[in-house]
N, C-alpha and C positions, 0 to 999 in steps of 0.2 A: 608299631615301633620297630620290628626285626626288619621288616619291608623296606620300611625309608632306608635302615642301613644297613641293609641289602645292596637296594639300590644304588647308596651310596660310593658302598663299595666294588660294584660293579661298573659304577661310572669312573670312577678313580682308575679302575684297572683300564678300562678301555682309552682315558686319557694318558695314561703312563703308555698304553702301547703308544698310543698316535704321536706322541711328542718323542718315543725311539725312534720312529720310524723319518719322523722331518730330519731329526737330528742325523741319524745316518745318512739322508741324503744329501742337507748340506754340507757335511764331512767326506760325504761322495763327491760333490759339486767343488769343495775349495780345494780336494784333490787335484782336481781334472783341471783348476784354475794356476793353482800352482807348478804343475807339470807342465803346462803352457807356457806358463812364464819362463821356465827354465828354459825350454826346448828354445824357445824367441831368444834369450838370452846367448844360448850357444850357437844359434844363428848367425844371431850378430856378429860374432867374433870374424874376423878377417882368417882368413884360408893361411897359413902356411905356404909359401911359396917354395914349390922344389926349388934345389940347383938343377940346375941343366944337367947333361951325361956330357963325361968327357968323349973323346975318339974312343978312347979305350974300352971302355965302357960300353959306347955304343956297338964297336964290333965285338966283343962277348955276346951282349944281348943276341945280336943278329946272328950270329955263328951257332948259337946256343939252339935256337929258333928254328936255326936253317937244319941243326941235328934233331930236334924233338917231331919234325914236320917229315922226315925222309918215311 
């Protein structure tokens, strides 16, 4: 009788691991599915379009460039 549920209880223990163990990975898996989705998502989104530089603007940049380079 202590055998069987022995047994019993060793099989229980051994199934409670292995159903952690699925469980974590599909909670791994709909992680990795959902991060996906999001990243796709923020993909999607259309860019931001700079403005342009004014003249002004641009010679700062350049003159700024032309002192960091000397």
């Amino acid at each position: 009788m202590t055998d069987a549920k022995n047994e019993l209880i060793i099989a229980k223990t051994i199934l409670s691991a292995q159903a952690e163990v699925i469980i974590s990975r599909e909670k791994r898996i709909r992680n990795i599915r959902e991060k996906a989705l999001r990243a796709y998502v923020e993909r999607r989104k259309p860019k931001p379009q700079r403005k342009p530089m004014t003249a002004e603007e641009r010679r700062a940049v350049w003159n700024t460039l032309k002192y960091v380079n000397k």
